[in-house]
TIMI-813682 format. One record per atom (N, C-alpha, C, O): residue number from 0; atom name; x, y, z. Coordinates in Angstrom, 3 decimals. Layout:
N
+-----+------+----------+----------+----------+
|  nr | atom |       px |       py |       pz |
+-----+------+----------+----------+----------+
| NUM |   CA |        X |        Y |        Z |
...
+-----+------+----------+----------+----------+
END
This chain:
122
+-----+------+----------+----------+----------+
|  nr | atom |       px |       py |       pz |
+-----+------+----------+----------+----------+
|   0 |    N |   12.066 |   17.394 |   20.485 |
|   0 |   CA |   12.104 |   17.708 |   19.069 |
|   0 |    C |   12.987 |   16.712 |   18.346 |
|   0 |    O |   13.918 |   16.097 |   18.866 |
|   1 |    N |   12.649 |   16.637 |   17.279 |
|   1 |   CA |   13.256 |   15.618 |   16.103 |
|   1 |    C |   13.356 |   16.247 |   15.129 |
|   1 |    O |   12.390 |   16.947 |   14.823 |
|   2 |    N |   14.827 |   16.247 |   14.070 |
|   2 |   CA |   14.758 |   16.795 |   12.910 |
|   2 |    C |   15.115 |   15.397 |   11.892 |
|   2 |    O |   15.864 |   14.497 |   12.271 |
|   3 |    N |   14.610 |   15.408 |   10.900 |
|   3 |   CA |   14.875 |   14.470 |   10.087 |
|   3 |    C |   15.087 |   14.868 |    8.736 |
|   3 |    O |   14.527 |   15.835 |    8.221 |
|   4 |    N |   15.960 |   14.059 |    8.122 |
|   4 |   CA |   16.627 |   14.614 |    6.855 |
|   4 |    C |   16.633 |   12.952 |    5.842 |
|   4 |    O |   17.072 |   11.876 |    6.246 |
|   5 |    N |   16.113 |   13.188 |    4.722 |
|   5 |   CA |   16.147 |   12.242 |    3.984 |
|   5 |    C |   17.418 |   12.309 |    2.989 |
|   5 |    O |   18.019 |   13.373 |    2.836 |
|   6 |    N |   17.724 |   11.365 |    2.455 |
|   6 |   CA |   18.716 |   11.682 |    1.353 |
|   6 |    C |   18.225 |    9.828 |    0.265 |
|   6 |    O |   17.481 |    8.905 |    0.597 |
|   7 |    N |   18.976 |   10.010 |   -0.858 |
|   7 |   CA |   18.870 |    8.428 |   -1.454 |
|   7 |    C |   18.279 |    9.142 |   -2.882 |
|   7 |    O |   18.732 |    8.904 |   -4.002 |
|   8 |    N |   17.392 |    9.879 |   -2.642 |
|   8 |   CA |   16.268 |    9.479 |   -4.107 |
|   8 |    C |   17.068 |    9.813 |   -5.392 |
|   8 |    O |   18.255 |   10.111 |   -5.260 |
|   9 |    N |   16.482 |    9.786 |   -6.682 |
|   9 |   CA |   17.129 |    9.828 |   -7.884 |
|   9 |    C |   16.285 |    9.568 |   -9.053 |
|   9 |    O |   15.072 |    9.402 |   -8.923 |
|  10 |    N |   16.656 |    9.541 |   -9.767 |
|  10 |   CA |   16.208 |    9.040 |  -11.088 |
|  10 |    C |   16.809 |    7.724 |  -11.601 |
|  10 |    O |   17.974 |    7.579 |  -11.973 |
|  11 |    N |   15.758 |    6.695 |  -11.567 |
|  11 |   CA |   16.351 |    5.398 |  -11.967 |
|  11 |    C |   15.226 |    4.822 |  -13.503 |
|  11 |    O |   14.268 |    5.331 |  -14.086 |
|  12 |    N |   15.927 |    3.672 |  -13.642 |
|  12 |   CA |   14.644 |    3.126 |  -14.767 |
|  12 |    C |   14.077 |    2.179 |  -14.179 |
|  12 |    O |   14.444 |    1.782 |  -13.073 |
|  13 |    N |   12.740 |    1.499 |  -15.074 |
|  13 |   CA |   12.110 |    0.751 |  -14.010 |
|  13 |    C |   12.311 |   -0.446 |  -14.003 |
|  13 |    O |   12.459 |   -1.121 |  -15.022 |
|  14 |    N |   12.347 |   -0.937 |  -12.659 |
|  14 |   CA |   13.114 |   -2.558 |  -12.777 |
|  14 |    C |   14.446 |   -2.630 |  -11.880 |
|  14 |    O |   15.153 |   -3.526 |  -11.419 |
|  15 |    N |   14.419 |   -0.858 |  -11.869 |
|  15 |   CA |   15.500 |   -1.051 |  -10.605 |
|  15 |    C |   15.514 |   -0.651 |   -9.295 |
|  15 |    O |   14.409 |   -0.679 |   -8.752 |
|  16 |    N |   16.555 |   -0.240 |   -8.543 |
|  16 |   CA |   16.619 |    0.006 |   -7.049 |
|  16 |    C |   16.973 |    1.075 |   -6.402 |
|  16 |    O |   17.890 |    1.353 |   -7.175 |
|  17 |    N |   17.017 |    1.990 |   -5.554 |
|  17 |   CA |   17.431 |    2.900 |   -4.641 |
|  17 |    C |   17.221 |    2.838 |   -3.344 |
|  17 |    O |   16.477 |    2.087 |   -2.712 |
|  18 |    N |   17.842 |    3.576 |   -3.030 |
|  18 |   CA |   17.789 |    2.873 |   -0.972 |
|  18 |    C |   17.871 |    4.625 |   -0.717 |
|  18 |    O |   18.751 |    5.426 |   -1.032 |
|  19 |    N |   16.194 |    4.870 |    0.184 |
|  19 |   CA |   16.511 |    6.047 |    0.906 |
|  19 |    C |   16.683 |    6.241 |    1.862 |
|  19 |    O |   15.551 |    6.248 |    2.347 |
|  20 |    N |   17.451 |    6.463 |    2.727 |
|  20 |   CA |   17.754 |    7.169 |    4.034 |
|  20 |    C |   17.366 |    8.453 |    4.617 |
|  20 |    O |   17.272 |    9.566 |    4.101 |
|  21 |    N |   17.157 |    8.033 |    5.846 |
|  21 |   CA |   16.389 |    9.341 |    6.873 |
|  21 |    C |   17.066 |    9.369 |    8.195 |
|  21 |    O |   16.858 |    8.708 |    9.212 |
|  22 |    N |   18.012 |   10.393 |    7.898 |
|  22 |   CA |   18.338 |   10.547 |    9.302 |
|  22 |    C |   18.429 |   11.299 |   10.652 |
|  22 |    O |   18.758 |   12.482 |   10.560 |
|  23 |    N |   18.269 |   10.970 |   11.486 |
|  23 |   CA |   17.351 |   11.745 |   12.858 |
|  23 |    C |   18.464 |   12.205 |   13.879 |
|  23 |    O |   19.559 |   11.673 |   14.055 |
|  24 |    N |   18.003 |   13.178 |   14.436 |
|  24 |   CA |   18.797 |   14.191 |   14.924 |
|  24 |    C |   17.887 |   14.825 |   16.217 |
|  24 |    O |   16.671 |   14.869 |   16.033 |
|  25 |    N |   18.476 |   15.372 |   17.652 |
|  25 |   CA |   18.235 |   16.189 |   18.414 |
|  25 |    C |   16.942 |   15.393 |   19.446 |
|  25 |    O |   16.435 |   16.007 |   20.386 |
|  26 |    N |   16.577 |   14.103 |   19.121 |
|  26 |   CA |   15.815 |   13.220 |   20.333 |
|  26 |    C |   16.290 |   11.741 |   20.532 |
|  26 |    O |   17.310 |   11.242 |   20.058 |
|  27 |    N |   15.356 |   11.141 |   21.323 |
|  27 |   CA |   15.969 |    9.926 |   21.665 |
|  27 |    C |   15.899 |    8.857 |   20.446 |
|  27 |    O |   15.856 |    7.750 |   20.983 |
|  28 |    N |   15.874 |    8.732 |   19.226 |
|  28 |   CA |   15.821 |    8.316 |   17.973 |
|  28 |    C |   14.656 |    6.793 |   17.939 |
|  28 |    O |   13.867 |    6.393 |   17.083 |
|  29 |    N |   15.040 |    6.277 |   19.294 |
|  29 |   CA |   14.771 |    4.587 |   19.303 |
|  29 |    C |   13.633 |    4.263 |   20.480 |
|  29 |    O |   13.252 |    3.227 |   21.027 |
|  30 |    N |   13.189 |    6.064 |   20.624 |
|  30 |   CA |   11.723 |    5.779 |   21.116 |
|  30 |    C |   10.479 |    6.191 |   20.309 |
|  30 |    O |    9.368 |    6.257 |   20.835 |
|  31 |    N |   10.722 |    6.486 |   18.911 |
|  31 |   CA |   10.241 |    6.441 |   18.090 |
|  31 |    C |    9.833 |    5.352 |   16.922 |
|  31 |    O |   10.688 |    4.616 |   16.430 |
|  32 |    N |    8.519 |    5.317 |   16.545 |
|  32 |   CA |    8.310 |    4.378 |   15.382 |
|  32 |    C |    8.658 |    5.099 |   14.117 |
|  32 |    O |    8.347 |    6.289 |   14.085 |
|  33 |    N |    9.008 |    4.793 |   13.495 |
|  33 |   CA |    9.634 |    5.485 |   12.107 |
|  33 |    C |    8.878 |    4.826 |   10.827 |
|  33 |    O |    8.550 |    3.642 |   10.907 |
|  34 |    N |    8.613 |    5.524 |    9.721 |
|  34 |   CA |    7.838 |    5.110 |    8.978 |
|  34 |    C |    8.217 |    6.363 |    7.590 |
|  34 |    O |    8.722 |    7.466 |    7.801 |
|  35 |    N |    7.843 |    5.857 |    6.300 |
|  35 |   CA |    7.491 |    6.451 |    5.155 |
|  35 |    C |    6.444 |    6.338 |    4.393 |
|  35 |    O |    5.896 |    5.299 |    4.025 |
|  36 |    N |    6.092 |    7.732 |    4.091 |
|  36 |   CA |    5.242 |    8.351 |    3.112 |
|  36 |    C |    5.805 |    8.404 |    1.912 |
|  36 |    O |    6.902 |    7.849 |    1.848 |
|  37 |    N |    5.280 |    9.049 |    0.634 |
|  37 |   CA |    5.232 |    9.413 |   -0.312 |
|  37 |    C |    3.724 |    9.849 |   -0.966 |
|  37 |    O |    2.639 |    9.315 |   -0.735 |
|  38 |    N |    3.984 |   10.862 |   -1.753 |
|  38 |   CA |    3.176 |   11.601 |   -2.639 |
|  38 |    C |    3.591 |   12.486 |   -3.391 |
|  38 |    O |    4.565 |   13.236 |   -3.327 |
|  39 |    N |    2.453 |   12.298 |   -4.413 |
|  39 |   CA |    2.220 |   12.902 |   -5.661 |
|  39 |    C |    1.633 |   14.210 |   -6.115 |
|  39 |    O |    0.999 |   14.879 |   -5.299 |
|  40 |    N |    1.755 |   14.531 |   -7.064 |
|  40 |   CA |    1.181 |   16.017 |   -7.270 |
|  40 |    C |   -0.405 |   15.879 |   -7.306 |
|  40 |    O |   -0.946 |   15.572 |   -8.368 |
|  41 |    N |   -1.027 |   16.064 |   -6.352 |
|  41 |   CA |   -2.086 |   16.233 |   -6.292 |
|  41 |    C |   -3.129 |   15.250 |   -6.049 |
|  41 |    O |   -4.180 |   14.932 |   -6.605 |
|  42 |    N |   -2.329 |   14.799 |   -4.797 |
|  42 |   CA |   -3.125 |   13.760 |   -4.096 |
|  42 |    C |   -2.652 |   13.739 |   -3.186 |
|  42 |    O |   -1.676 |   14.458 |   -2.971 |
|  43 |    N |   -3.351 |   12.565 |   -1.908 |
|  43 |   CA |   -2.549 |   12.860 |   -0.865 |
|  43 |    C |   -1.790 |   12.093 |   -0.341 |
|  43 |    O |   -1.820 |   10.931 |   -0.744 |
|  44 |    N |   -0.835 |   12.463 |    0.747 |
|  44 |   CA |    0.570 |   11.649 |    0.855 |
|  44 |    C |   -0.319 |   10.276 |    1.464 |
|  44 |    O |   -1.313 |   10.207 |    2.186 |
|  45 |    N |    0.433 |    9.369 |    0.892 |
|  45 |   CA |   -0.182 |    7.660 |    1.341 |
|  45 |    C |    1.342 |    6.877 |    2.200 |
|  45 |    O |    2.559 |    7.050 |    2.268 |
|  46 |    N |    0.486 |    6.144 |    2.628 |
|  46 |   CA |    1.511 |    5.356 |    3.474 |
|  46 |    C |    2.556 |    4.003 |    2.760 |
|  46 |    O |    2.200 |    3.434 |    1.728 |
|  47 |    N |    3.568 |    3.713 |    3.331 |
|  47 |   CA |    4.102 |    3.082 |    2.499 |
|  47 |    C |    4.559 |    2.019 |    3.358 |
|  47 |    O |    4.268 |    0.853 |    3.090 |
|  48 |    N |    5.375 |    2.374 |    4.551 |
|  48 |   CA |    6.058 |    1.584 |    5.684 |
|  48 |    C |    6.489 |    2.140 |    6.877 |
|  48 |    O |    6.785 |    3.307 |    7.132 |
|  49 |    N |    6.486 |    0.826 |    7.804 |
|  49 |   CA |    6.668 |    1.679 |    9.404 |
|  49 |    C |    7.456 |    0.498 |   10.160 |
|  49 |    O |    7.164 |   -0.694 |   10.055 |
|  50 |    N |    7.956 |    0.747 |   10.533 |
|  50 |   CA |    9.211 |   -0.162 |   11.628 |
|  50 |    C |    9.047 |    0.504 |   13.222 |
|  50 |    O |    9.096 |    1.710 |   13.465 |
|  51 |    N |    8.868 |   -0.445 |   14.104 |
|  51 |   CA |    8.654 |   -0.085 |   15.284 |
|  51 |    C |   10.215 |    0.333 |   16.084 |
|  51 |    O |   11.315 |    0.335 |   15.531 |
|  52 |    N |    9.974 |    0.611 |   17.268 |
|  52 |   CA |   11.776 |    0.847 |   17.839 |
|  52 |    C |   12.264 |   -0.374 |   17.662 |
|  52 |    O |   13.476 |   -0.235 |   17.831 |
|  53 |    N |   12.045 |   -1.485 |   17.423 |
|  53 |   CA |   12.882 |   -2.897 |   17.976 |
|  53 |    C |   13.091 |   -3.329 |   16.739 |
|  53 |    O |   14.197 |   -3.868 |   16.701 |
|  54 |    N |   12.271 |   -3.363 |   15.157 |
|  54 |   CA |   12.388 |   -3.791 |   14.087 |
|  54 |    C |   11.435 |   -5.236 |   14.274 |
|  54 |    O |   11.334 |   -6.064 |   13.369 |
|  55 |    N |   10.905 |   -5.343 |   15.330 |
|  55 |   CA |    9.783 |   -6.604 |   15.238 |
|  55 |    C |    8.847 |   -6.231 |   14.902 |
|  55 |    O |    7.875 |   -6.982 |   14.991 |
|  56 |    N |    8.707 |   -5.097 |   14.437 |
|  56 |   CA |    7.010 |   -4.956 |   14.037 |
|  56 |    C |    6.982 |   -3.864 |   12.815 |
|  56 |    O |    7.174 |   -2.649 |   12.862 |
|  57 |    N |    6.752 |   -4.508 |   11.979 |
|  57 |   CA |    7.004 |   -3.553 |   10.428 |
|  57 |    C |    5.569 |   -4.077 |    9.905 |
|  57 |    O |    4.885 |   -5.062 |   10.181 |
|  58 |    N |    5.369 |   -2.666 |    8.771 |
|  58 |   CA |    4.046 |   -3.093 |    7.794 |
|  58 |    C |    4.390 |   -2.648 |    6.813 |
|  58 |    O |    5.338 |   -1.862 |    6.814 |
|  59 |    N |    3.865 |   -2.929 |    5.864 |
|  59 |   CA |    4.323 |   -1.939 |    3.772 |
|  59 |    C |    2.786 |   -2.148 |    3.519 |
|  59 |    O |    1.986 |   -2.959 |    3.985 |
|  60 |    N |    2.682 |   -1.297 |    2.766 |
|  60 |   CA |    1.236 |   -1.012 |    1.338 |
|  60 |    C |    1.535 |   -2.137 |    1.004 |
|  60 |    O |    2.603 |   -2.745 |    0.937 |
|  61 |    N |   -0.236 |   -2.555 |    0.644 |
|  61 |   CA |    0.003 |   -3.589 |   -0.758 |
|  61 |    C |    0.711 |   -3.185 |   -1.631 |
|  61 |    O |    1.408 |   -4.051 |   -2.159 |
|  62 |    N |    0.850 |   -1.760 |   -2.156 |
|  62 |   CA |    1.663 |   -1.648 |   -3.292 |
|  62 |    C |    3.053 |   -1.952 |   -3.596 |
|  62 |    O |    3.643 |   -1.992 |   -4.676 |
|  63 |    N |    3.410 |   -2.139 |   -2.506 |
|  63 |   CA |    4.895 |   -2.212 |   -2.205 |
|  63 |    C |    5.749 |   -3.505 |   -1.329 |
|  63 |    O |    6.962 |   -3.708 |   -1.377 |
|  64 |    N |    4.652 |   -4.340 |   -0.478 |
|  64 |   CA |    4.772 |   -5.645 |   -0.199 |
|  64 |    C |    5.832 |   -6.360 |   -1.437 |
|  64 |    O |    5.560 |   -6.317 |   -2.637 |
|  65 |    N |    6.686 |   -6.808 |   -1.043 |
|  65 |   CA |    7.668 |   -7.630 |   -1.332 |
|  65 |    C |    9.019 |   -7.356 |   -2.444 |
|  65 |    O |    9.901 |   -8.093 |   -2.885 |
|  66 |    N |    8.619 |   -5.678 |   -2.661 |
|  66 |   CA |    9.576 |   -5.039 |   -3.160 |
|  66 |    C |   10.482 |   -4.087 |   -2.563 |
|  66 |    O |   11.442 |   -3.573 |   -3.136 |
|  67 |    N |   10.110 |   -3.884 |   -1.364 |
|  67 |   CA |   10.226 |   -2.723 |   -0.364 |
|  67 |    C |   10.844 |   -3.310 |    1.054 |
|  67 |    O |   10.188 |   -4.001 |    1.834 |
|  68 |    N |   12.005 |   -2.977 |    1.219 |
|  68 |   CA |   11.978 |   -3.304 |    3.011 |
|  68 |    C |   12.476 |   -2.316 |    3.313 |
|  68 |    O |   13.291 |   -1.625 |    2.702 |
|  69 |    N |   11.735 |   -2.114 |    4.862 |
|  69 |   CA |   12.124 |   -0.912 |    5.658 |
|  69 |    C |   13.325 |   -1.560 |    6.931 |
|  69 |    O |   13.263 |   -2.722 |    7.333 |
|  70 |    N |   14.235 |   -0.677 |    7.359 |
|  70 |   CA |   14.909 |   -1.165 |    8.497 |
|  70 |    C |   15.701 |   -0.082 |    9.120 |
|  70 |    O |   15.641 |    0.969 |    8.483 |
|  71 |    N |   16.519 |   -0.044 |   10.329 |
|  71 |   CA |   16.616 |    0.716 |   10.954 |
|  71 |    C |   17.874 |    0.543 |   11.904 |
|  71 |    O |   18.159 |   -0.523 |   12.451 |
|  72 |    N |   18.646 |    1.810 |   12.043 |
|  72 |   CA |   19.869 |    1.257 |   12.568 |
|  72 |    C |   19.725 |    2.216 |   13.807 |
|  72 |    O |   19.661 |    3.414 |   13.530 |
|  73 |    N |   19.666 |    1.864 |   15.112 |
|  73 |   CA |   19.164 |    2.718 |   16.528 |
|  73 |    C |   20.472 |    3.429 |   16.564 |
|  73 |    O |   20.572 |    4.647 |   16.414 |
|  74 |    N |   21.548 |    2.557 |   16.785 |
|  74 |   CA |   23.127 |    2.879 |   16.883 |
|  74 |    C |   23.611 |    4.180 |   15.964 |
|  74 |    O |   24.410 |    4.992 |   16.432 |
|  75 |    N |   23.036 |    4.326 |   14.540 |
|  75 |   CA |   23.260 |    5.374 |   13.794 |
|  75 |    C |   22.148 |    6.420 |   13.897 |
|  75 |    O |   22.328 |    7.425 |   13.209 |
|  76 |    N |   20.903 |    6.363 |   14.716 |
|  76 |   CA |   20.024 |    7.173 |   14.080 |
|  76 |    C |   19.153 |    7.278 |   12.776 |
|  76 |    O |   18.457 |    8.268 |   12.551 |
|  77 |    N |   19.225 |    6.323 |   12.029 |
|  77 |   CA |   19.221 |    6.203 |   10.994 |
|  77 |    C |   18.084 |    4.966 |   10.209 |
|  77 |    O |   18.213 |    3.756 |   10.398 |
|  78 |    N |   16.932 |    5.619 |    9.273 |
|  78 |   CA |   15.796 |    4.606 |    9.258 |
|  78 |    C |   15.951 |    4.357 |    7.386 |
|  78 |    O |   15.996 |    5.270 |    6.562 |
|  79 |    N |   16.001 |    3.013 |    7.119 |
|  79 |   CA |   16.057 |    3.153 |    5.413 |
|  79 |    C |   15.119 |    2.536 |    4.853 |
|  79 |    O |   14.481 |    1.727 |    5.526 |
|  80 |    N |   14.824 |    2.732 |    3.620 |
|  80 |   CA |   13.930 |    1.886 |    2.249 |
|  80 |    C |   14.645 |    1.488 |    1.240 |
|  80 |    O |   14.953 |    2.170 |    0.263 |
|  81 |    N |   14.956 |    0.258 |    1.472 |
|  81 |   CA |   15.444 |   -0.533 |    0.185 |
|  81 |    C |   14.162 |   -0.775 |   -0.987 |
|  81 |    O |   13.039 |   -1.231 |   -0.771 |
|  82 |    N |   14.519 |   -0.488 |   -1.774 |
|  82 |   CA |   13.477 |    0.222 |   -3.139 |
|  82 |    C |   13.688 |   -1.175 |   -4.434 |
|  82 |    O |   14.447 |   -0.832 |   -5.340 |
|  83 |    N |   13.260 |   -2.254 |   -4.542 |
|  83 |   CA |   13.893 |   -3.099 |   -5.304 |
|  83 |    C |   12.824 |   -3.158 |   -6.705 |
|  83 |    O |   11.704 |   -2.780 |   -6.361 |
|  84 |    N |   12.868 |   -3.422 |   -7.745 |
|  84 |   CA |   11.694 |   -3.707 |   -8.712 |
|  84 |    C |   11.010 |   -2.145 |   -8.665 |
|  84 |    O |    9.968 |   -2.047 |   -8.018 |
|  85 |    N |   11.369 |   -1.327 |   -9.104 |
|  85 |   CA |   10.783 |    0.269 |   -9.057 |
|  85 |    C |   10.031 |    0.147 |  -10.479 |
|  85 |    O |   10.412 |   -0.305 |  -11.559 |
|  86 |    N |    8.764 |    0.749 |  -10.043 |
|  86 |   CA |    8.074 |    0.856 |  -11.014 |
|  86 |    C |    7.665 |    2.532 |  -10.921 |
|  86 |    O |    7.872 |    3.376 |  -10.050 |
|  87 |    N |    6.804 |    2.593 |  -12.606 |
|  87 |   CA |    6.411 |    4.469 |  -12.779 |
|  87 |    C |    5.797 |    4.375 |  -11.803 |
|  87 |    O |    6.040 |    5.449 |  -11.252 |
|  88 |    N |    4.878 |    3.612 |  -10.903 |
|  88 |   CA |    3.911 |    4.477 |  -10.328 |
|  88 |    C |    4.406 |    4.526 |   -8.846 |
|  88 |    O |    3.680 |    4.905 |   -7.927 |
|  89 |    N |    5.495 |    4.179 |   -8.711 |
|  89 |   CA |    6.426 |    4.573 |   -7.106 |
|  89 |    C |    7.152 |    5.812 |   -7.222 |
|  89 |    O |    7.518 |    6.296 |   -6.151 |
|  90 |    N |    7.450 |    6.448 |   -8.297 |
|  90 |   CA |    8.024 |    7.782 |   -8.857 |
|  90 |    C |    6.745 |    8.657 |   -7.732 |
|  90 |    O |    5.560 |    8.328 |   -7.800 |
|  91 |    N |    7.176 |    9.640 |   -6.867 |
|  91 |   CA |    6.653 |   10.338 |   -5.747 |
|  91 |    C |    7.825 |   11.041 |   -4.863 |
|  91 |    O |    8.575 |   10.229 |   -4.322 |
|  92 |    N |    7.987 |   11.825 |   -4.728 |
|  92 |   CA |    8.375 |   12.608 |   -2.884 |
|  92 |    C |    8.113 |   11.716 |   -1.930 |
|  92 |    O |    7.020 |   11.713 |   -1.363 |
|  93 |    N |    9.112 |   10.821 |   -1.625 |
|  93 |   CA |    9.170 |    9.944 |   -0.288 |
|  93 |    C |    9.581 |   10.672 |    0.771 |
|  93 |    O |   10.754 |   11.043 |    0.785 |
|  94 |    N |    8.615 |   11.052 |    1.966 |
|  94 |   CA |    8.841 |   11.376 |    3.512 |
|  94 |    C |    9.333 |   11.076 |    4.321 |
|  94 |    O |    8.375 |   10.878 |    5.068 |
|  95 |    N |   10.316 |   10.803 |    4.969 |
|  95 |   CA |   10.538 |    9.943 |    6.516 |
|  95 |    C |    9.288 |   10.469 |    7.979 |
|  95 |    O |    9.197 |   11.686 |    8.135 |
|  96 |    N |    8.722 |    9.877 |    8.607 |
|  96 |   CA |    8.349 |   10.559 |    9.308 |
|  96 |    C |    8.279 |    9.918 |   10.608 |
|  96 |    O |    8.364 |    8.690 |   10.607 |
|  97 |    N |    8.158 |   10.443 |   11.578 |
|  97 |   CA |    8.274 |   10.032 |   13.054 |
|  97 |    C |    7.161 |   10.256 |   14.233 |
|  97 |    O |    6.860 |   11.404 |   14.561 |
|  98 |    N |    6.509 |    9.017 |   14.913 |
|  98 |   CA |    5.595 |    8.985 |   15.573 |
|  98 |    C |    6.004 |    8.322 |   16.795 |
|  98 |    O |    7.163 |    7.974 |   17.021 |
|  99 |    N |    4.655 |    8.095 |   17.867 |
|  99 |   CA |    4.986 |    7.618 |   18.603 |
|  99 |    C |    4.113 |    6.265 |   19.045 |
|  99 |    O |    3.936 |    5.777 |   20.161 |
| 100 |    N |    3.644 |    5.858 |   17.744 |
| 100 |   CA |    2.560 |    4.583 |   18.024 |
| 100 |    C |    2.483 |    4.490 |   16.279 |
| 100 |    O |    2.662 |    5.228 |   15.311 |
| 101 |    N |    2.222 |    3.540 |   16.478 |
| 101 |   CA |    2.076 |    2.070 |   14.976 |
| 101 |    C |    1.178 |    2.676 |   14.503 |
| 101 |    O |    0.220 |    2.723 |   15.275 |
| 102 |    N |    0.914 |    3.530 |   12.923 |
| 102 |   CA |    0.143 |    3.813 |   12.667 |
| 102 |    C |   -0.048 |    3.649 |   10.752 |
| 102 |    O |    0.934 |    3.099 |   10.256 |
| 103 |    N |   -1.163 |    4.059 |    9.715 |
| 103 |   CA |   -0.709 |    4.417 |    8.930 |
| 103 |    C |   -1.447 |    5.746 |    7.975 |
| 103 |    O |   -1.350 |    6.003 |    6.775 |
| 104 |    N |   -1.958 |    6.205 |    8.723 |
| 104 |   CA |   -1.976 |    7.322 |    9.275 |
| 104 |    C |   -1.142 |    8.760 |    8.716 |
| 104 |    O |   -1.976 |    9.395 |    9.360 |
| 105 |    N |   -0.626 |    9.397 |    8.360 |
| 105 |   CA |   -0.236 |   10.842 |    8.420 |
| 105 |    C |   -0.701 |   11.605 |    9.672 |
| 105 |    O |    0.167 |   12.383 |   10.068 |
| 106 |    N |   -1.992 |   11.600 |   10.514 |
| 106 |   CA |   -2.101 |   12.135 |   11.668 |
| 106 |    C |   -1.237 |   11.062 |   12.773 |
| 106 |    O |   -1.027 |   11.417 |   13.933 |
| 107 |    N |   -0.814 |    9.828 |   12.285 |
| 107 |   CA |    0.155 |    9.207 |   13.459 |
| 107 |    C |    1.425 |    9.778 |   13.933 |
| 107 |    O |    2.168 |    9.463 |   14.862 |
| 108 |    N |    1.475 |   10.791 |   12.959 |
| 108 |   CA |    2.909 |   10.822 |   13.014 |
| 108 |    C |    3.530 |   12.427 |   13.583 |
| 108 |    O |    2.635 |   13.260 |   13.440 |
| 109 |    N |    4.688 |   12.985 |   14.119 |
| 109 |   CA |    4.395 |   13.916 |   14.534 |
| 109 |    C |    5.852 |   14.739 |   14.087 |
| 109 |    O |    5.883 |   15.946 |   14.331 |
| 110 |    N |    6.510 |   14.391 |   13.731 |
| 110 |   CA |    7.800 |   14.948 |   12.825 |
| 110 |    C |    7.846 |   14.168 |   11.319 |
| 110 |    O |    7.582 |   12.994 |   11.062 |
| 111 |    N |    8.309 |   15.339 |   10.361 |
| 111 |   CA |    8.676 |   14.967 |    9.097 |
| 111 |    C |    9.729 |   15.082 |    8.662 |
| 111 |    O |   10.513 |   15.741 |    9.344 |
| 112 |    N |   10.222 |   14.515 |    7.370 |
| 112 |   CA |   11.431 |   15.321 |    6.880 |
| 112 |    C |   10.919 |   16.231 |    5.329 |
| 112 |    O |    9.831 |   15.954 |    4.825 |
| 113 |    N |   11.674 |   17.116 |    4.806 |
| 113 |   CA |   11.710 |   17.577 |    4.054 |
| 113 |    C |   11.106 |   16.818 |    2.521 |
| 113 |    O |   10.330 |   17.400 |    1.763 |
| 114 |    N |   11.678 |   15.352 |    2.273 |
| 114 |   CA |   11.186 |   14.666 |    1.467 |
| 114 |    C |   12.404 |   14.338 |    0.371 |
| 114 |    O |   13.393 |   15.053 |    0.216 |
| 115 |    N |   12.153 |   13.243 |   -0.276 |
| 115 |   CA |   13.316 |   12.865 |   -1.185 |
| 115 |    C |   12.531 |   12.692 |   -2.265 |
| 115 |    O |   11.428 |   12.168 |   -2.108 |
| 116 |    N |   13.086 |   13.216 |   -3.904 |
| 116 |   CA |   12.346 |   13.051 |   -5.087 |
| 116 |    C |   12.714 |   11.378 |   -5.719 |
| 116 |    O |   13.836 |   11.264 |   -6.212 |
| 117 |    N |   11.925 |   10.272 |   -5.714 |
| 117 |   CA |   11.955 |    9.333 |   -6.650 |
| 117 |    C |   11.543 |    9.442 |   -7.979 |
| 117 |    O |   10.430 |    9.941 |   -8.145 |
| 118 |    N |   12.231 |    9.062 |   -9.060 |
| 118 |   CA |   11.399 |    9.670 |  -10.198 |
| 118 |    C |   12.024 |    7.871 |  -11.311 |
| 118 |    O |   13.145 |    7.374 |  -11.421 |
| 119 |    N |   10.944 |    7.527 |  -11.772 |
| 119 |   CA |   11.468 |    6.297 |  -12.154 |
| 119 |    C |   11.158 |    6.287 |  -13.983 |
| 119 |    O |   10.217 |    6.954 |  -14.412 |
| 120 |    N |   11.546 |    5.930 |  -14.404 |
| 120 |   CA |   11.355 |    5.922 |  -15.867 |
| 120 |    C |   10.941 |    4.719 |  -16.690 |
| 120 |    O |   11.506 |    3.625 |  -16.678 |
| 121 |    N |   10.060 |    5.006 |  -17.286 |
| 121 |   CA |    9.616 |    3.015 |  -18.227 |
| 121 |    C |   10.577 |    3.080 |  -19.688 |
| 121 |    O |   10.576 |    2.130 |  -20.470 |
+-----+------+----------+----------+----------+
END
């Protein structure tokens, strides 16, 4: 079992940054691929980014390619999203979630966390 807990999100304006954190608890943390979701009211959760155990193997959405890095600290437990250039349409409930293979997917994955509110303003 894995519990995961997000923290970071907020209300920012757009153009700027937040860094969310997810942190993992009660398994081996760094035999897991770690990755984030987000979604919206009434659609479904989409993929965003995924970091493998080693940090050599990461992917992001087009939407989020080159504004977004994911990374990961094994030593802390601990998986983040640096959030840079935030725009309205990244405003969503960001997920942490935890699998055990490279996926992007929502069925890849097999623990969640609760979710963190981004809410961005123009």
């Amino acid at each position: 079992q894995l519990q995961l807990v997000e923290s970071g999100g907020g209300l920012v304006q757009a153009g700027g940054s937040l860094r969310l954190s997810c942190a993992a608890s009660g398994s081996a943390f760094s035999n897991y691929v770690m990755a984030w979701f987000r979604q919206t009211p009434g659609k479904e959760r989409e993929f965003v980014s995924f970091i493998n155990w080693s940090g050599g193997s990461i992917d992001y959405a087009d939407s989020v390619e080159g504004r977004f890095t994911i990374s990961r600290g094994n030593t802390k437990n601990t998986v983040y999203l640096q959030m840079n250039d935030l725009k309205p349409e990244d405003a969503a409930i960001y997920y942490c979630a935890a699998g055990y293979g490279r996926s992007r997917h929502v069925q890849g994955y097999t623990y969640w966390g609760q979710g963190t509110q981004v809410t961005v303003s123009s």
